[in-house]
C-alpha positions as CSV (number, residue, x, y, z in Angstrom):
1,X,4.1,7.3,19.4
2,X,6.2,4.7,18.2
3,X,9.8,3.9,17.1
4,X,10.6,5.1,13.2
5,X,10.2,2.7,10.6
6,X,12.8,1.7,7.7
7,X,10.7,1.6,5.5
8,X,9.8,5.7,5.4
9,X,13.2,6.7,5.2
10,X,14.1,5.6,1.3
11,X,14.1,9.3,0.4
12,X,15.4,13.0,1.6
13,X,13.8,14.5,4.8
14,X,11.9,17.3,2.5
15,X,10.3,14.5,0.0
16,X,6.9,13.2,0.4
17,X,6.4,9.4,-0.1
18,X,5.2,9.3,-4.3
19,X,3.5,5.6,-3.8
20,X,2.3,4.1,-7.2
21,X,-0.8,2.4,-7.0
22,X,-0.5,-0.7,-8.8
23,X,2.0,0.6,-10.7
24,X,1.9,2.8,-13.2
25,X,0.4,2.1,-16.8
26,X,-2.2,4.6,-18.7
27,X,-3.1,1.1,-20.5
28,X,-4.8,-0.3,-17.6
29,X,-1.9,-3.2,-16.8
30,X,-2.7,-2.8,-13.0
31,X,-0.2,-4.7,-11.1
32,X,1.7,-6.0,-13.9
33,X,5.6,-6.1,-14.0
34,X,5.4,-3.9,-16.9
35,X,3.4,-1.7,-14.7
36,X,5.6,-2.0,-11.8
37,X,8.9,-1.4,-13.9
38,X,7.3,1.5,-15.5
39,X,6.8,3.7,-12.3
40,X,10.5,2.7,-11.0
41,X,12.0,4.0,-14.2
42,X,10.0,7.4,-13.4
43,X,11.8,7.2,-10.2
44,X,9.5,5.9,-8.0
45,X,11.0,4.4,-4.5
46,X,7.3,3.0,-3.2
47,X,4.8,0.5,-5.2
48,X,1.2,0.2,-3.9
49,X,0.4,-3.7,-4.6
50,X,-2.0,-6.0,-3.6
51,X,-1.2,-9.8,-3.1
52,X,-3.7,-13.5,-3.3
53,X,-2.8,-16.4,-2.7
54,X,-3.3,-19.9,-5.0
55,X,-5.3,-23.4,-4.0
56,X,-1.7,-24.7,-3.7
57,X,0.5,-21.5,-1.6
58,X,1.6,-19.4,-4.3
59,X,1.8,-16.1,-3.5
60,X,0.9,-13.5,-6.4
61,X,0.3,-9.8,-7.0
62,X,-3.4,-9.1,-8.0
63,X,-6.0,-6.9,-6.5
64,X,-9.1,-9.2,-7.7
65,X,-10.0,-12.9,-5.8
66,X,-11.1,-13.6,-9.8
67,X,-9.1,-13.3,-12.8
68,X,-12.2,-12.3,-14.7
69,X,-12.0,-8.4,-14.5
70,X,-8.5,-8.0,-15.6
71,X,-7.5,-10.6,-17.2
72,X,-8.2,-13.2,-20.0
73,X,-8.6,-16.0,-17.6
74,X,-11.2,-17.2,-15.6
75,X,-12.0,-18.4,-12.1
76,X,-11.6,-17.3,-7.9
77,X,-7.6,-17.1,-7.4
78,X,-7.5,-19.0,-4.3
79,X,-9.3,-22.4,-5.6
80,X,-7.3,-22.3,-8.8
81,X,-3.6,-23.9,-9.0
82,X,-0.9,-21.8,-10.0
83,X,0.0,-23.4,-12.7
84,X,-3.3,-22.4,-14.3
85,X,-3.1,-18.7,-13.1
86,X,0.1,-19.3,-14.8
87,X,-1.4,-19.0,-18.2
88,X,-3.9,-15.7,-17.4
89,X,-2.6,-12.4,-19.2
90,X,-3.9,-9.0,-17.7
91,X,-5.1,-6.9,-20.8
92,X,-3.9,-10.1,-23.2
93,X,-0.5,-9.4,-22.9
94,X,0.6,-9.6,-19.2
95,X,1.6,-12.7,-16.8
96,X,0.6,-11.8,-13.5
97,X,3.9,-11.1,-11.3
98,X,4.7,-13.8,-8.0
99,X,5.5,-12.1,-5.4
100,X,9.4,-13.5,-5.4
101,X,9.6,-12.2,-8.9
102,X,8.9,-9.0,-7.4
103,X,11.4,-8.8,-5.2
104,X,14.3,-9.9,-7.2
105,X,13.2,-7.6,-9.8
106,X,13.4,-4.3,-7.4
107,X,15.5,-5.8,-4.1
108,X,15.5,-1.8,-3.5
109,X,11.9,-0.3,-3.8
110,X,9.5,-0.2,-1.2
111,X,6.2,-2.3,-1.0
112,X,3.0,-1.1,0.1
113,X,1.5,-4.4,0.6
114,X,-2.6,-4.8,0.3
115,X,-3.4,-8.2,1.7
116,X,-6.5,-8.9,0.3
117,X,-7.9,-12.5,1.7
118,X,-6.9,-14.9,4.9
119,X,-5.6,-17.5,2.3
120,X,-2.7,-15.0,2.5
121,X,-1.7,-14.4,5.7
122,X,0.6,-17.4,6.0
123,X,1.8,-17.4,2.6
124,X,3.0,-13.1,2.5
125,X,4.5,-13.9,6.5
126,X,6.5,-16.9,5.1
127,X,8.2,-15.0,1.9
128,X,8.8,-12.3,4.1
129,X,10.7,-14.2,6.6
130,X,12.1,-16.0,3.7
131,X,13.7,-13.1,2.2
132,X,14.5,-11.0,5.1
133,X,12.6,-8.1,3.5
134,X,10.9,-6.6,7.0
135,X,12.8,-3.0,6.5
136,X,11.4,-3.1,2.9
137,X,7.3,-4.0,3.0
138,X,4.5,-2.2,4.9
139,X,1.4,-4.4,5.6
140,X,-2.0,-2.7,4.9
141,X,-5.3,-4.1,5.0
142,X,-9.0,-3.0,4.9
143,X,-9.3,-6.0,8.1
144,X,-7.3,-4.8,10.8
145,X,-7.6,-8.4,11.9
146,X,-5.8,-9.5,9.1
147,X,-2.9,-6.9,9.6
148,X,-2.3,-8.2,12.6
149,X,-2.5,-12.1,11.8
150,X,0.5,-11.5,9.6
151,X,2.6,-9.1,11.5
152,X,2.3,-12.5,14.8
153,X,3.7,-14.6,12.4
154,X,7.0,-12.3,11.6
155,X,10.2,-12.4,14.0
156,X,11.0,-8.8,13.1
157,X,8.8,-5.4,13.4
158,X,7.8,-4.0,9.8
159,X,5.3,-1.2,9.0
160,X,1.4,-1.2,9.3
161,X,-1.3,1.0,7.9
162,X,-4.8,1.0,9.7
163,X,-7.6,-1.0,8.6
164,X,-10.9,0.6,8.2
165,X,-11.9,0.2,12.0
166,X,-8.7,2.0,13.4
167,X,-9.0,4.3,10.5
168,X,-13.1,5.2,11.4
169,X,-11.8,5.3,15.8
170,X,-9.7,7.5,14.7
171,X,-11.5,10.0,12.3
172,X,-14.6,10.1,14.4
173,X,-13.6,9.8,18.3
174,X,-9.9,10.5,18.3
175,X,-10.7,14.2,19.7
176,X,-12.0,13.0,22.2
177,X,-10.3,9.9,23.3
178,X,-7.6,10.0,26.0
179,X,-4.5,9.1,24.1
180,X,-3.7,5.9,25.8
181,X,-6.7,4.9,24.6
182,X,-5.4,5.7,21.0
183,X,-2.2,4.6,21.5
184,X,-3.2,0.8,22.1
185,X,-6.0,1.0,19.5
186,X,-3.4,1.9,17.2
187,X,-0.5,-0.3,18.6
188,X,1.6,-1.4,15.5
189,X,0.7,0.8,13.1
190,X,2.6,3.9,11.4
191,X,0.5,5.2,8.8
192,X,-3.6,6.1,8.2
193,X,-3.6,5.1,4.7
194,X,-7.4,6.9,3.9
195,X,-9.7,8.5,1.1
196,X,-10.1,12.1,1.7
197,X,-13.6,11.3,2.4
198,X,-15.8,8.3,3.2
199,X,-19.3,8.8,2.1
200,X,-20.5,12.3,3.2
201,X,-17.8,12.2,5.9
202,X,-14.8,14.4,5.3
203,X,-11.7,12.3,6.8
204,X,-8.3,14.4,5.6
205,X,-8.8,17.7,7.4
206,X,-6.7,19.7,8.9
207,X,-7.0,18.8,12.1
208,X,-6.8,14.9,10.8
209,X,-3.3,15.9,9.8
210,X,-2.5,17.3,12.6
211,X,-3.5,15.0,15.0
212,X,-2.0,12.0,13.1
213,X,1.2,13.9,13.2
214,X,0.8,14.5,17.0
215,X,0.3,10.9,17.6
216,X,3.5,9.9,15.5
217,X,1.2,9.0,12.3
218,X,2.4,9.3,8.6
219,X,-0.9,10.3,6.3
220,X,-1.0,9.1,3.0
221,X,-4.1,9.8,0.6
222,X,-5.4,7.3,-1.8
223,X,-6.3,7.5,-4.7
224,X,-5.5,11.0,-6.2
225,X,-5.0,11.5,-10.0
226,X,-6.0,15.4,-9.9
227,X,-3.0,17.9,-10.1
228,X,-5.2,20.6,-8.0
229,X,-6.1,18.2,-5.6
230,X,-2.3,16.7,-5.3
231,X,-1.3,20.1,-4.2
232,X,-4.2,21.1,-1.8
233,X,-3.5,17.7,0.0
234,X,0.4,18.6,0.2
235,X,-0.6,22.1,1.1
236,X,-2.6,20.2,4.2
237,X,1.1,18.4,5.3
238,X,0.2,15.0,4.4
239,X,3.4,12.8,4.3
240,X,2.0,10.8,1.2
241,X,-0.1,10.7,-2.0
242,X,-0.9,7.3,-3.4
243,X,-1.6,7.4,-7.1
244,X,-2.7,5.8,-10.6
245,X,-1.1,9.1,-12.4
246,X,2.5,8.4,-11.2
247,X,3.9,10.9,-13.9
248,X,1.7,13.3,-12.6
249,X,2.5,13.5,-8.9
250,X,6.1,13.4,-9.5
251,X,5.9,16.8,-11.5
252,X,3.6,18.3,-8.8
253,X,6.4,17.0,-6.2
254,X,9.3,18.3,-8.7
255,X,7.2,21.6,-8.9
256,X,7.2,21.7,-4.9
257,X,10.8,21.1,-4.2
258,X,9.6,17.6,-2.7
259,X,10.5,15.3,-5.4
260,X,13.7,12.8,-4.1
C-alpha cells in the first residue's frame, strides 16, 4: 500500500515488534525514565509513550492532561509552567521525563508516540524537526485529526497509526469497501494500533489480520499482559504486541524464536 517505514525495521525479519507501554515498571512508574530505562535494559528496541505540552511550550512525557493521578503534584498540564511540573514526582520519587531528555537518553530506540492534546501538535512537530528524528518516531493518536496536524508540519515522511475513526472504517466496512476507497482513507498511515475488541465488537480476527496485511498494514495489539493471550495473538500473525508486562512478552517472543 505504501512505501516501508524506518522505523519497523530496528529488528530481524522473524521478530515481532515487543513495544513497552509506558515503559516498563511493576511499581506503577508509568512513563518515567526509570521506567523507560528499565524496558531498554530488557532489550527492548520500541517504547509506547504519550507526550503534553506546558502553558509555556515544553514538551513532556505523560499520559494524563493532570498531574493528579500519578503524581504528587497537582493541576491540568497545559495551563501549568514547566517549571512547576518541574517539581511533580510520579509515585514520590520520579521527575517526569522532557521529551529531549528522552531522546538523548536512547538516540537508538524507537518511539511510539501518543499525542494526547492540540497544545501538542506544534510543540512534538518542532522537536522532531529539531532533532532529525523522523526514521525514529511513529505518531499515533485516538484523533486522526490530530495525526495528521503534526505529520503537515514535518518536512520528512515518518510513521502513523490510525486513530479511532480509520481504525472503526476499517474494522466494520473494509470488506466491503473498494480499496481505493481504503487506500485514501488510510493515506499516511502504517499500522492499526487496536484492542482486540471494542465493546462487544471483536476487532483482531483473523480476517482483520489478514486484510491489514493485504493492504500493507502492520497490526499491533494493545494492551496485553496475559501469556496465553500473547501467543494466541502471535498465533493470529500480528506484527506487534504492546505491553505493561515487558518481561513477559519478551519470554513468550524468546519462547517462539521471535525475540531480536
Amino acid at each position: 500500500m505504501m512505501e516501508p517505514q524506518p522505523f519497523f525495521a530496528a529488528g530481524s525479519a522473524s521478530a515481532r515488534i515487543a513495544m513497552a507501554h509506558r515503559g516498563f515498571s511493576p511499581d506503577g512508574l508509568e512513563n518515567s525514565m526509570a521506567a523507560f530505562r528499565a524496558a531498554v535494559e530488557l532489550g527492548y528496541r520500541y517504547l509506547e509513550m504519550d507526550v503534553h505540552t506546558t502553558a509555556d511550550g515544553v514538551l513532556l512525557v505523560f499520559h494524563d492532561p493532570s498531574l493528579d493521578r500519578v503524581t504528587d503534584g497537582q493541576g491540568r498540564i497545559a495551563r501549568l509552567p514547566a517549571g512547576t511540573v518541574a517539581q511533580a514526582r510520579i509515585g514520590g520519587v520520579e521527575p517526569i521525563p522532557l521529551f529531549e531528555e528522552l531522546l538523548r537518553a536512547f538516540p537508538e530506540v524507537r518511539l511510539n508516540l501518543d499525542i494526547k492534546d492540540w497544545n501538542s501538535v506544534s510543540s512534538l512537530a518542532a522537536a522532531i524537526e529539531r532533532h532529525g528524528v523522523h526514521d525514529q518516531v511513529l505518531i499515533a493518536s485516538f484523533s486522526d485529526r490530530r495525526r495528521r496536524a503534526v505529520v503537515k508540519r514535518l518536512s520528512r515522511p515518518v510513521a502513523g497509526s490510525a486513530g479511532i475513526v480509520s481504525n472503526a472504517l476499517f474494522t466494520v466496512l473494509g470488506p466491503v469497501l473498494p480499496r481505493p476507497v481504503i487506500r485514501r482513507a488510510l493515506r499516511g498511515i502504517h499500522a492499526l494500533q487496536v484492542p482486540v475488541s471494542y465493546g462487544a465488537v471483536r476487532v483482531v480476527t483473523p480476517g482483520f489480520v489478514r486484510r491489514a496485511h493485504r493492504h500493507g498494514l502492520q497490526v499491533h495489539v494493545w494492551t496485553i499482559n496475559d501469556a496465553a493471550e500473547m501467543h494466541r495473538l502471535l498465533d493470529l500473525g500480528v506484527d506487534g504486541i504492546v505491553t505493561d508486562r515487558a518481561d513477559l512478552l519478551k519470554k513468550v517472543l524468546q519462547d517462539r524464536g521471535q525475540w531480536d
